[in-house]
C-alpha positions as CSV (number, residue, x, y, z in Angstrom):
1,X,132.1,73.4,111.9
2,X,129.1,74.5,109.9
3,X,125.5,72.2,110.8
4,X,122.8,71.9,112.5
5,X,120.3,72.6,110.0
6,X,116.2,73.4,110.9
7,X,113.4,74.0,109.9
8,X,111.1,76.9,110.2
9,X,107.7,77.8,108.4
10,X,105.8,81.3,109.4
11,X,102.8,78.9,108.9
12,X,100.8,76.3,111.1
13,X,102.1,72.7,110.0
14,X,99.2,70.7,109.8
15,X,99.5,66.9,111.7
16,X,102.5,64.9,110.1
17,X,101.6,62.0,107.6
18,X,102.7,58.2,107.8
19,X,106.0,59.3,106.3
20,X,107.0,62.0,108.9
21,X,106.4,64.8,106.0
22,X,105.5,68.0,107.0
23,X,102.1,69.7,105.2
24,X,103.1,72.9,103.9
25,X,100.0,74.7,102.3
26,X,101.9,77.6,100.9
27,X,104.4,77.3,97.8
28,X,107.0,80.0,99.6
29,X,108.4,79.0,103.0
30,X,111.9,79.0,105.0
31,X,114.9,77.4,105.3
32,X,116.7,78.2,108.2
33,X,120.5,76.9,108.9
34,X,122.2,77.6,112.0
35,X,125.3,77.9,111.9
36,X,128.2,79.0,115.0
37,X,130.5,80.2,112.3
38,X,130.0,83.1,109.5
39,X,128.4,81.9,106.2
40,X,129.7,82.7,102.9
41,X,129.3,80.1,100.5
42,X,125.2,79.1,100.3
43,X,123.7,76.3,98.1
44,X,120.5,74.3,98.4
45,X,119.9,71.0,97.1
46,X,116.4,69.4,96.4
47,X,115.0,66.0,95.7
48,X,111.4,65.1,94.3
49,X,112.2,61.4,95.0
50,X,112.7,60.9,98.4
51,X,116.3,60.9,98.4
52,X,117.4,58.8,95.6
53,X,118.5,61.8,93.3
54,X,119.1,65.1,94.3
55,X,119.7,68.3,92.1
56,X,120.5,71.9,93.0
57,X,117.1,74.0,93.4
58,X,117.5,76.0,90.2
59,X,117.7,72.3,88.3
60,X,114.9,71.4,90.2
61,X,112.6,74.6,89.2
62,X,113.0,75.5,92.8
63,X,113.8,79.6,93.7
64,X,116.0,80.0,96.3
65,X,117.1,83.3,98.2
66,X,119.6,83.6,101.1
67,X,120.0,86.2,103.6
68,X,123.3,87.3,105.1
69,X,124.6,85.3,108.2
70,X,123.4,87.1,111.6
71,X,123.3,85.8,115.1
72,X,124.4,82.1,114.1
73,X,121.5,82.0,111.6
74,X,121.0,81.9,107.8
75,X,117.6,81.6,106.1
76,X,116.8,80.3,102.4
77,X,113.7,81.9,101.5
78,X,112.2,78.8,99.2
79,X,109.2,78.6,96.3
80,X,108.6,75.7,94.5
81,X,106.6,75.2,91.5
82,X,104.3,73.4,91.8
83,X,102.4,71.1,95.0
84,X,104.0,67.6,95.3
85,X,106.9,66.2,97.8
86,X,110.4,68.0,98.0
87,X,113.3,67.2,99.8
88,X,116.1,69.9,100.8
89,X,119.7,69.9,101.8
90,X,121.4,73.1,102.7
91,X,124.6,73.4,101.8
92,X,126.7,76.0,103.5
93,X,131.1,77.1,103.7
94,X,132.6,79.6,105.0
95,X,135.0,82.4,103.1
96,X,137.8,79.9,103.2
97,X,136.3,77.3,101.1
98,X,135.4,75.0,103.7
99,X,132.0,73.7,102.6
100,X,129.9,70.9,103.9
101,X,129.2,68.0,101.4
102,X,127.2,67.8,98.7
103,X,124.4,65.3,99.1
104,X,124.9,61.4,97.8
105,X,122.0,59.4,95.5
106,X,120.2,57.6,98.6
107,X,120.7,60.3,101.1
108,X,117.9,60.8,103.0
109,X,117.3,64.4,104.0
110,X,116.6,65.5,107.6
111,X,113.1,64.7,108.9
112,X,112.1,68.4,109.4
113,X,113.1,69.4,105.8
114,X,110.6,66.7,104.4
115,X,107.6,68.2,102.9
116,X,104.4,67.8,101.4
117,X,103.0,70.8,99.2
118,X,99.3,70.8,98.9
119,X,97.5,74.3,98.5
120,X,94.3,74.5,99.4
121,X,91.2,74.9,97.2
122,X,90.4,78.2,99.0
123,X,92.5,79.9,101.4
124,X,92.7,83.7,102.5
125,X,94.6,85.9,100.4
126,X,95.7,88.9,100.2
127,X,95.9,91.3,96.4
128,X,97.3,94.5,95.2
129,X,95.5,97.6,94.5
130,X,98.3,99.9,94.3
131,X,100.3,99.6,92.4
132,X,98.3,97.3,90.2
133,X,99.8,96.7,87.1
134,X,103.5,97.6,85.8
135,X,104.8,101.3,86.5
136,X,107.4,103.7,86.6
137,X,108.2,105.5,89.3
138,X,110.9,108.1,90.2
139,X,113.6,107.6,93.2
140,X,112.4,109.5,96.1
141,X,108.9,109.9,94.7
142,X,105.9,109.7,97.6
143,X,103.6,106.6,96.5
144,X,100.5,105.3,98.4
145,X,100.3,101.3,98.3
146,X,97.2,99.7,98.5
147,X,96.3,96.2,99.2
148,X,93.6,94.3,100.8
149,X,92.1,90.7,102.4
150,X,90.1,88.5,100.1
151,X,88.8,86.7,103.1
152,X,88.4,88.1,106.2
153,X,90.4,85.4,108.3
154,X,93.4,87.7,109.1
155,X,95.0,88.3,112.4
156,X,94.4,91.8,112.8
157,X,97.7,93.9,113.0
158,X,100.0,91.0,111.1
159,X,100.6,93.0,107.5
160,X,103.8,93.6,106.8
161,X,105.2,95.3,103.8
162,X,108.4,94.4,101.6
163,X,110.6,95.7,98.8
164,X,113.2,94.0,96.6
165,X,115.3,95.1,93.7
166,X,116.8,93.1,91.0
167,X,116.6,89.7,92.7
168,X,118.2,90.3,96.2
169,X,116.5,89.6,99.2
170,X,113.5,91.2,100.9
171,X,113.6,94.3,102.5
172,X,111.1,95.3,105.5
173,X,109.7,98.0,105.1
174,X,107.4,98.2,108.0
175,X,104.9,95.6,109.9
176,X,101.9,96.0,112.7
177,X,99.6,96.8,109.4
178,X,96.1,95.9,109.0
179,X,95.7,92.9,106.6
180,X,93.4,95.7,104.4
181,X,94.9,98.7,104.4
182,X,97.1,101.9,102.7
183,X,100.5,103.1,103.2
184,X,102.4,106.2,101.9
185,X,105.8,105.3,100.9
186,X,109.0,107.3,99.7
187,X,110.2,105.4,96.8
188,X,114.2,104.4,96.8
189,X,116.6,106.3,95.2
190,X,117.9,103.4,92.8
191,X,118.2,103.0,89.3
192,X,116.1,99.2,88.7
193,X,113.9,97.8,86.5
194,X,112.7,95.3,89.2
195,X,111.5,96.8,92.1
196,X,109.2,94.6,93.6
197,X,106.6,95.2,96.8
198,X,105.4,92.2,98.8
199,X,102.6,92.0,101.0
200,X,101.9,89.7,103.8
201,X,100.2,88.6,106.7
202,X,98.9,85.4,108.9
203,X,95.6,84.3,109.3
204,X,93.6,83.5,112.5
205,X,94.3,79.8,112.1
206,X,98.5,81.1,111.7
207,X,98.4,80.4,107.8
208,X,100.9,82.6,106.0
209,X,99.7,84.6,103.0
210,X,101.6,87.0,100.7
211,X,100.8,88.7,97.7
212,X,104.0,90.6,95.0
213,X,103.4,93.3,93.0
214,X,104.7,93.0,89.1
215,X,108.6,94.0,88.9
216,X,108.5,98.0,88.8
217,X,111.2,100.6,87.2
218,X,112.4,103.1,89.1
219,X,115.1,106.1,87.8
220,X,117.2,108.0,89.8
221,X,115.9,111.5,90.8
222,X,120.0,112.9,91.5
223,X,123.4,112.4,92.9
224,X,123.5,113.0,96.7
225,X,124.3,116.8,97.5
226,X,125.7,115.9,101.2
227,X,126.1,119.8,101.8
228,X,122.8,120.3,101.4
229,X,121.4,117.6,103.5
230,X,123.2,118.6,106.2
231,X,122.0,122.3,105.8
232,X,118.0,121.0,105.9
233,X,118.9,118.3,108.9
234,X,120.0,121.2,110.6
235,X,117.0,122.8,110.1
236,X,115.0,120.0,110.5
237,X,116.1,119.5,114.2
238,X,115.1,123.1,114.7
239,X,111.7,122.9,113.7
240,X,111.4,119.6,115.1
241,X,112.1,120.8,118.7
242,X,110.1,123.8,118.1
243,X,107.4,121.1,117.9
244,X,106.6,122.5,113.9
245,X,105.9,118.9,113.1
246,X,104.7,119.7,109.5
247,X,107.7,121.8,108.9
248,X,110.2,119.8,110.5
249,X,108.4,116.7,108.4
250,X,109.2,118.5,105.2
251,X,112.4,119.4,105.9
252,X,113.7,116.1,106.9
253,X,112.3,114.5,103.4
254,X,113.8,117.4,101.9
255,X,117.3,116.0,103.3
256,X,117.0,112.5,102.3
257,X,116.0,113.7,98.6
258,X,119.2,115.5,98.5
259,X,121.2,112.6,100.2
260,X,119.1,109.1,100.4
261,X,121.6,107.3,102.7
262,X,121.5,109.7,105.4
263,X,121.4,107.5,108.6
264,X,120.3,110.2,111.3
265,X,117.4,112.1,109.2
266,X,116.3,108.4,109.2
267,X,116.3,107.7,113.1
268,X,114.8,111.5,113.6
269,X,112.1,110.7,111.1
270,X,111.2,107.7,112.8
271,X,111.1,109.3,116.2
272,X,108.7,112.4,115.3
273,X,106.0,110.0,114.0
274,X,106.6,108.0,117.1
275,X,105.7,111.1,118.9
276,X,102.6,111.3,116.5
277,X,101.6,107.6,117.5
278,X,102.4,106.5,114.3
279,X,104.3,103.6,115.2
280,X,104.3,101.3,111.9
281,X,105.4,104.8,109.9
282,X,108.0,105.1,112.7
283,X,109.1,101.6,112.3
284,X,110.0,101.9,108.4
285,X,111.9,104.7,109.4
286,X,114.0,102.9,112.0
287,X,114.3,100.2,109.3
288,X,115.8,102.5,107.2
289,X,118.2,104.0,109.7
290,X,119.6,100.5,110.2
291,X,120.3,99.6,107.4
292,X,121.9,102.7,105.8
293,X,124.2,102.4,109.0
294,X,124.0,98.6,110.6
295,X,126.7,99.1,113.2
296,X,125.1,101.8,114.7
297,X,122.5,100.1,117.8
298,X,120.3,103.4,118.2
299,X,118.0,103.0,115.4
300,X,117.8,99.1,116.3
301,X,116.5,99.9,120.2
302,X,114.3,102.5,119.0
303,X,112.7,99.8,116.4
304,X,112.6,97.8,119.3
305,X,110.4,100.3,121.5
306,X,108.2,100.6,118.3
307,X,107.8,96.9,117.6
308,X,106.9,96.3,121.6
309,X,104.5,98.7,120.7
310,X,103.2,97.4,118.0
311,X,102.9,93.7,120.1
312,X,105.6,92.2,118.0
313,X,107.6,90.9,121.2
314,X,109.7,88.4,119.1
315,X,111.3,90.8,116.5
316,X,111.8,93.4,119.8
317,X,114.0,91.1,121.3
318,X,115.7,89.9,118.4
319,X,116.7,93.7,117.5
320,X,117.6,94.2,121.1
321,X,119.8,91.1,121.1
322,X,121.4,93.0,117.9
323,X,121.7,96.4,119.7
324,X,123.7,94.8,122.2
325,X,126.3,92.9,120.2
326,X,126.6,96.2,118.3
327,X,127.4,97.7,121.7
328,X,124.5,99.6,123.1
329,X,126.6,101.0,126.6
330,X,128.4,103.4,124.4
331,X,125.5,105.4,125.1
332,X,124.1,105.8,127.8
333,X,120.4,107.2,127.3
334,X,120.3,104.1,124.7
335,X,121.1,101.6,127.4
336,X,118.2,103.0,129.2
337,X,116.0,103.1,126.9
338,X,116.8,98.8,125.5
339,X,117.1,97.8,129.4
340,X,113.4,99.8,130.0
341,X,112.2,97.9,126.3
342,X,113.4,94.9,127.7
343,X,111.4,95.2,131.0
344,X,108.2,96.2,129.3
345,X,108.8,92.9,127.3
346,X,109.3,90.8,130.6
347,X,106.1,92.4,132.1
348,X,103.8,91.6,129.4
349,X,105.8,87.9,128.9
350,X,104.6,87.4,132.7
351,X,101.1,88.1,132.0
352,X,100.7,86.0,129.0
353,X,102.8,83.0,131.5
354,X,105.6,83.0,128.7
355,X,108.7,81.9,130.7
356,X,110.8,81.8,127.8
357,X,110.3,85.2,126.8
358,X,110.3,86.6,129.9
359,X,113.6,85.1,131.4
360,X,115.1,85.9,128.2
361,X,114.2,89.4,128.2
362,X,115.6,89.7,131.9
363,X,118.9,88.2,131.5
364,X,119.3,90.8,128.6
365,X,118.9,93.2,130.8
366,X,121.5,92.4,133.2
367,X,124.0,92.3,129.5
368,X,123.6,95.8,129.5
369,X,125.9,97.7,131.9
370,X,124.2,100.9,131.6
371,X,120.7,100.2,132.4
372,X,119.0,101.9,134.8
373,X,120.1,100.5,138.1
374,X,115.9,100.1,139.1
375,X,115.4,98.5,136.0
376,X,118.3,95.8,136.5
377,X,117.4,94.8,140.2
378,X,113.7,94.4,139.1
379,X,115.4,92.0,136.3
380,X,117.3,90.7,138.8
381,X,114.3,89.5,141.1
382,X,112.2,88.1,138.5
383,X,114.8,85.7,137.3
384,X,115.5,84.9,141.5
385,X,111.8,84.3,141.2
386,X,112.1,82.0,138.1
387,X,114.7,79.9,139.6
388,X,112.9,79.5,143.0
389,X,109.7,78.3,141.1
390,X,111.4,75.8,138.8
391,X,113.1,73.8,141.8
């Protein structure tokens, strides 16, 4: 069955009022459904009224956007007009048309999806430099971005950078970015009219701020000449093992411009500039890897690595919970690598006194068949540990 609905804001919620309403001072937040079973039908209802009427978000000036199902979660990325109190009711099915209900006149909505909109007067804020205004741009076309912090409240290291086209959801692109800051990007090779960049990052007081770029137009450079990516990968590797770094750089771009959904160039890209110690331009990489191939976990553990460098703990062990539903012992020297990720996670979870994290990050460990056998009795002994100090 398809429930159990809550809610979650990348935002401090202020002290709840009289009313139980949460204080959202942001206009863009999230929605997020769990669900045990896959979700295919998505629909989200909202009341200004407490309940008495409801209306489906596009009625109600409300934007909504879904992501895919993943993990026994779905999120509704939501933006309302204007401040004021909203009311939401996800409404989710599965492929068989099995839907929940809509919402009745005088249905109250769960307590945690109750909120009141208030922006601030002043708040940080984050604004684009480049690109600034509408522009054209060609797929596969080397762009610098350029944003930076109105105030100087940022966390340092929050920034993350997004991409959508034509509506769908947001894409990362990379995070671990300073709140003021540039980035060279290879545009994508996709014919739009509304490309659109996102910036954002949290403050020290964990205040979400985000900033979109106007929609951009982007033409498509060629077809894919798969023959000839192959030929430059090949070379690529060469150089890259050579330790030619600029060379081997070249040629892997040269191999995605010829063929843009080229998983592996992706993955090798992302590992030489993690060998630079560039670990947010290794990240985007990974990104990319993943998502031109998402059954394949190597790109997801080596994003992983990168993000635990990077201190993002959170999305490391979400990938790595990804890598291994995806199956990360059909490799070995991957299984190594997630179970050692895993244990770096666990160590600095101990040090910060995060049980959660930390027993987490060991029991994932001891998923994965093919970790190192050190790692996995070390895993092993901090969860014996755990047990002995919680009785």
């Amino acid at each position: 069955m398809l429930s159990a609905v809550a809610f979650v804001l990348a935002l401090q919620a202020a002290p709840e009022k009289a009313d139980d309403r949460r204080l959202v001072t942001v206009r863009e937040f999230v929605v997020k459904v769990e669900a045990k079973e896959a979700v295919s039908y998505k629909a989200l209802w909202v009341s200004r009224d407490g309940g008495r009427t409801w209306k489906p978000a596009r009625e109600a000036g409300v934007t909504e956007s879904w992501s895919d199902w993943a993990a026994g979660v779905v999120r509704c990325s939501v933006r309302v007009p204007e401040d004021g109190f909203y009311d939401f009711f996800p409404q989710i099915g599965d492929a068989l048309s099995n839907r929940g209900p809509e919402p009745k006149a005088g249905q109250a909505a769960d307590a945690r999806l109750r909120v009141d909109v208030r922006q601030p007067l002043k708040v940080a804020h984050l604004e684009w430099e480049e690109p600034k205004s509408t522009v054209d741009w060609t797929g596969g076309q080397n762009v610098t971005l350029k944003w930076h912090a109105v105030e100087p409240e940022f966390r340092e290291r929050s920034a993350e950078i997004q991409y959508s086209t034509d509506g769908e959801p947001w894409i990362s692109i990379t995070k671990g970015l300073e709140p003021t800051g540039t980035y060279s990007w290879v545009v994508p090779n996709k014919d739009t009219n509304q490309l659109r960049l996102r910036v954002r990052a949290m403050t020290r007081g964990s205040l979400e701020s985000a900033s979109e770029t106007e929609a951009i137009l982007v033409r498509v450079q060629r077809k894919a000449n798969i023959v000839q990516a192959r030929a430059l990968y090949d070379r690529a590797r060469v150089l890259h093992a050579q330790q030619r770094v600029t060379e081997a750089r070249l040629k892997y771009q040269e191999a995605i411009a010829a063929w843009p959904d080229f998983a592996e160039v992706y993955n090798d890209l992302g590992k030489l500039h993690s060998e630079q110690r560039e670990p947010a331009k290794a990240l985007e990489y990974f990104i990319r890897s993943r998502k031109v191939c998402p059954s394949d976990p190597i790109p997801v553990v080596n994003a992983a690595r990168t993000e635990t460098e990077l201190g993002l703990l959170d999305d490391a062990l979400g990938d790595l919970r990804d890598a291994i539903a995806l199956g990360v012992d059909g490799d070995e020297r991957t299984s190594v690598l997630a179970g050692e990720t895993l244990w770096s996670i666990a160590k600095t979870s101990s040090l910060a006194k995060d049980d959660r994290r930390l027993r987490e990050s060991c029991e994932l460990i001891l998923r994965i068949r093919q970790a190192a056998r050190p790692t996995r009795a070390k895993a092993e002994q901090m969860l014996e540990w755990l047990k002995a100090g919680s009785k």
